[in-house]
Steps between C-alpha positions, in 0.01 A plus 500: 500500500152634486117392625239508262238360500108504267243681681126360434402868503528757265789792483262760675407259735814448604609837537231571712528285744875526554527738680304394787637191529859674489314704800398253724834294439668759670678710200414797344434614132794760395406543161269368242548517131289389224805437225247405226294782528809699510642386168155556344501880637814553301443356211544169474270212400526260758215227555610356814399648838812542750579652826729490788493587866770617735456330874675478795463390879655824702634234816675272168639748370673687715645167693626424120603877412740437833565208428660532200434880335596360143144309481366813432571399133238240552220700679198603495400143388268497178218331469410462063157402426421502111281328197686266235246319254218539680608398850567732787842394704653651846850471588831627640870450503627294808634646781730296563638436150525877463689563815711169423845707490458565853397117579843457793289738643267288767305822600423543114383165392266483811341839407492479152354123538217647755447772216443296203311265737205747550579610134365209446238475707363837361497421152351116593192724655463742290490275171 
C-alpha cells in the first residue's frame, strides 16, 4: 500500500531538498509540517524527527476531482519523510491502492497510476 524507501541522507537533508524536486516535477507544496517538532512544542518527548507534506499537480487534480469528486478523500497526496534508529526514510501511500474503491473507474486508475508514478519519481530524487 505505501512507498518507502531509506534515504542515504539525513532528515534535514531531505526536507530540504523536497521541495524543489516536488517543484520542478510539476506539483506544488500545499503545506509542510514538521510533526516531530510539533509533539516536542507541546510537551512530549519524542526522539524521532517526522514531517509530512501536502502536494498536488493542479491539471491531476482537477481531471480526478471531475472525475470522480469522492477522491477528494484521498487528496492532497502526502509525502512522510522521518528518522527510525538512526536512518532517515521517505515515503507515501499509493495512489492507486488508496483510490482502489473507485478501481471500475478507467479514468481513475489511469490518473491515480500517473500520480503515484511521479510520486515516485519525486521521492526516488529527492532521497
Amino acid at each position: 500500500m505505501e512507498y518507502l524507501v531509506e534515504s542515504s541522507k539525513s532528515f534535514s537533508e531531505v526536507v530540504f531538498d523536497l521541495t524543489p524536486v516536488v517543484q520542478r516535477l510539476g506539483f506544488v507544496v500545499f503545506h509542510h509540517e514538521d510533526l516531530g517538532e510539533s509533539v516536542r512544542r507541546h510537551g512530549g518527548d519524542y526522539d524521532e524527527e517526522s514531517a509530512v507534506f501536502l502536494i498536488g499537480n493542479y491539471p491531476l487534480l482537477e481531471a480526478l476531482l471531475s472525475v470522480a469528486p469522492v477522491s477528494c478523500l484521498a487528496l492532497p497526496t502526502r509525502l512522510a519523510v522521518f528518522t527510525r534508529d538512526g536512518a532517515t526514510w521517505i515515503g507515501c501511500q499509493r495512489p492507486t491502492a488508496q483510490l482502489g474503491d473507485l478501481a471500475g473507474n478507467a479514468q481513475v486508475v489511469r490518473l491515480a497510476g500517473e500520480i503515484e508514478a511521479r510520486l515516485i519519481q519525486i521521492i526516488d530524487e529527492a532521497r
